[in-house]
VEXNU-288769 format. One record per residue: x, y, z of N, C-alpha, C in turn; residue in one letter; chain. Coordinates in steps of 0.2 Angstrom, whole numbers. Layout:
    n.c1    n.c2    n.c3   ca.c1   ca.c2   ca.c3    c.c1    c.c2    c.c3   code   unit
       X       Y       Z       X       Y       Z       X       Y       Z      a      A
...
This chain:
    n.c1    n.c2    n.c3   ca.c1   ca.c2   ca.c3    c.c1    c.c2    c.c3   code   unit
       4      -6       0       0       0       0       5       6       0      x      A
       5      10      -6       7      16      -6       5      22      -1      x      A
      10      25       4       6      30       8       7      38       5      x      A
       3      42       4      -1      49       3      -2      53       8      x      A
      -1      59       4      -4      64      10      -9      68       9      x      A
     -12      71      12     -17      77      10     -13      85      14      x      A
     -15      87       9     -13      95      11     -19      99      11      x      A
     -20     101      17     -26     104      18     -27     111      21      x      A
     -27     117      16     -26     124      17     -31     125      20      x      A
     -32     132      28     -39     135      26     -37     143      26      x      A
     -40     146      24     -39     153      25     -47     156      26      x      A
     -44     160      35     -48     162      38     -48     170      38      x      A
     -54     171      35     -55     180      32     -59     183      40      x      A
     -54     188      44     -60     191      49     -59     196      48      x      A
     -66     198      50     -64     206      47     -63     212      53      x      A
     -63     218      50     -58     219      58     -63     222      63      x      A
     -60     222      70     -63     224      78     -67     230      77      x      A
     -73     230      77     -77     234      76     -79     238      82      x      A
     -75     243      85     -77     247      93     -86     249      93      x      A
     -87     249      98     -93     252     101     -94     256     106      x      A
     -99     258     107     -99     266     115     -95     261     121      x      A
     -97     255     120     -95     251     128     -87     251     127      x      A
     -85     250     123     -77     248     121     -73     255     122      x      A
     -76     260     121     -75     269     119     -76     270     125      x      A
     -80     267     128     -80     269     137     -76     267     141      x      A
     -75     259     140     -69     257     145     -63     258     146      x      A
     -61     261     137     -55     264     135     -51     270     137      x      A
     -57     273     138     -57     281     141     -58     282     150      x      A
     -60     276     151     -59     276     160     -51     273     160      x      A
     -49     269     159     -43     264     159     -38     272     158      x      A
     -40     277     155     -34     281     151     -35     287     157      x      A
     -40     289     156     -44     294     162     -42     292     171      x      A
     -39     287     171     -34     285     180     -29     284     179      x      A
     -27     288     174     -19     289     174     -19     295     171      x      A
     -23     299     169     -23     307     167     -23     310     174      x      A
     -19     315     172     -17     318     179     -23     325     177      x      A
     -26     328     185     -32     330     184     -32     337     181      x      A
     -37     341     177     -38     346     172     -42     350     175      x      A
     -45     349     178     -50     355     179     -54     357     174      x      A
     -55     353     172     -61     353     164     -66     350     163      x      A
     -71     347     160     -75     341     157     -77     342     148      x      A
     -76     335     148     -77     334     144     -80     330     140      x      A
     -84     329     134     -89     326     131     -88     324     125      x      A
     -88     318     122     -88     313     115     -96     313     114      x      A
     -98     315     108    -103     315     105    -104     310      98      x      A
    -104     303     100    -106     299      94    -114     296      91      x      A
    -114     295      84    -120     293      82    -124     287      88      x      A
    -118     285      92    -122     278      97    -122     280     104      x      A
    -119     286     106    -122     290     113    -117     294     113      x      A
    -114     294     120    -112     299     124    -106     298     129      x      A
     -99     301     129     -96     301     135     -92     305     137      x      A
     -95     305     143     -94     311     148     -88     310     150      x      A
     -82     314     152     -75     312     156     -76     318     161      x      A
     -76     317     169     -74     325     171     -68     320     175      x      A
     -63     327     174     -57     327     174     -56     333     181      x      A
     -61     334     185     -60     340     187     -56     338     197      x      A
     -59     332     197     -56     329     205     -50     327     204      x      A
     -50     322     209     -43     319     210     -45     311     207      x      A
     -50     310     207     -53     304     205     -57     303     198      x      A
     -55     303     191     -59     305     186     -63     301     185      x      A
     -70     304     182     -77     301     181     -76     301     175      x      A
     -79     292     173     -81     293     165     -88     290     164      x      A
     -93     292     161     -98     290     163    -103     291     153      x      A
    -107     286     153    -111     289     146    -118     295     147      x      A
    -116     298     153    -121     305     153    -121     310     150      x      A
    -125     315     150    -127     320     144    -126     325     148      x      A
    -121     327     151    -119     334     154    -115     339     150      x      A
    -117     344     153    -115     349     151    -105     350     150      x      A
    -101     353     147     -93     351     146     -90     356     146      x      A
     -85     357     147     -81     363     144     -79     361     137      x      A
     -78     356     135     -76     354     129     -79     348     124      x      A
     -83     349     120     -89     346     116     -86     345     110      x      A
     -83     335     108     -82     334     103     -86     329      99      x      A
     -89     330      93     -93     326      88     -89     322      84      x      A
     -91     317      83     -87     311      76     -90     304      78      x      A
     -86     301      73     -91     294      74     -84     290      77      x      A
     -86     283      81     -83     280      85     -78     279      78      x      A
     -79     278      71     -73     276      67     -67     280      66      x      A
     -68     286      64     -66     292      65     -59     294      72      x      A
     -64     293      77     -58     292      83     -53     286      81      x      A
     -57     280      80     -52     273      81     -45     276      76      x      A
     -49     279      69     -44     282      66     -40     288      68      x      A
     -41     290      73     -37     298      75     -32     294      78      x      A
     -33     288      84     -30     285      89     -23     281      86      x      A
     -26     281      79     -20     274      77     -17     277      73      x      A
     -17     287      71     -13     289      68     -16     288      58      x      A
     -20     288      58     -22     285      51     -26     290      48      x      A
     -26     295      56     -30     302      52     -27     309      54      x      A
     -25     313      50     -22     318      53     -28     322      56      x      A
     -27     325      66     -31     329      68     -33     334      65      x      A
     -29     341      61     -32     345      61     -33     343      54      x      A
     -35     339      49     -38     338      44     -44     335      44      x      A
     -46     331      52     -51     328      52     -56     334      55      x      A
     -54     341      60     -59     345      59     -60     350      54      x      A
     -54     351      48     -58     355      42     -59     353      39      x      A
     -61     345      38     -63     342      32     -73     339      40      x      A
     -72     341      43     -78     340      45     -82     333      48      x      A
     -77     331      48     -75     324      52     -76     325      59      x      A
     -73     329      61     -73     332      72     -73     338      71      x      A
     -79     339      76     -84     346      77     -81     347      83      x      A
     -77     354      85     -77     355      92     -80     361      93      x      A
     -82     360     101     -87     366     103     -82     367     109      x      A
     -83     374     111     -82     377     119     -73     378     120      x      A
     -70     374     123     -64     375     127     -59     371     122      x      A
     -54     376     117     -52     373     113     -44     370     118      x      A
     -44     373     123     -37     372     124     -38     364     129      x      A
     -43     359     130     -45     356     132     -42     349     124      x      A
     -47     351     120     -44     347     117     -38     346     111      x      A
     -34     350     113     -28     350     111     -21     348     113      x      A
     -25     347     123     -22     343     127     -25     335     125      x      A
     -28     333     122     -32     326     121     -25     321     120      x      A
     -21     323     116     -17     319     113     -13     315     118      x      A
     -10     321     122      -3     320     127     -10     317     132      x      A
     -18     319     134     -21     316     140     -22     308     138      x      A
     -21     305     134     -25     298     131     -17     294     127      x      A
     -12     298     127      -6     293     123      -2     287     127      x      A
C-alpha cells in the first residue's frame, strides 16, 4: 500500500474589531486614571451615545451622561479609532468635518498628550 498525503489549506478572512460606545468607554476610563487631573469636562458625541470624562477631581469620572462640558467633541466612533491609530491627521479631520469642536479649545488640544 502506497502512503499519501493530503494538504489541507484554510484561510480564515476576519474582518476587523469593530469598537462600540462600551469599548470607547472602557478605553477612556482605563486612560482617564492615569490622566493627571484638568480641571475641565469633557464630552464625546457619537452617532451611538455619549461620553462624559470630568477630569476635574482627583478621581476621574467617566460616565455615558449628557452633561453639560467645557469641551464638546462630535465624530463617529470610526473616525476616533482612526485619529487614535494615527491614520487620520487631527487638524484635517476638523476642516474636512469629520470632528466638530465646541467650547474650550485648549481642552482638546491637550487630548493627545491626556490619552497617549
Amino acid at each position: 500500500m502506497s502512503g499519501f498525503s493530503i494538504s489541507l489549506r484554510i484561510n480564515i478572512q476576519t474582518t476587523p474589531f469593530a469598537m462600540n460606545l462600551q469599548d470607547i468607554t472602557n478605553q477612556f476610563k482605563e486612560q482617564a486614571a492615569k490622566a493627571p487631573a484638568m480641571d475641565k469636562t469633557l464630552k464625546f458625541v457619537f452617532d451611538e451615545g455619549i461620553v462624559f470624562l470630568d477630569l476635574t477631581g482627583e478621581s476621574p469620572s467617566v460616565t455615558n451622561d449628557d452633561n453639560d462640558a467645557d469641551c464638546t467633541i462630535t465624530t463617529s466612533i470610526a473616525t476616533l479609532d482612526a485619529l487614535r491609530k494615527g491614520e487620520l491627521n487631527p487638524m484635517m479631520s476638523v476642516m474636512s468635518g469629520k470632528v466638530k469642536i465646541k467650547g474650550d479649545m485648549g481642552v482638546a488640544m491637550k487630548l493627545q498628550s491626556l490619552f497617549s
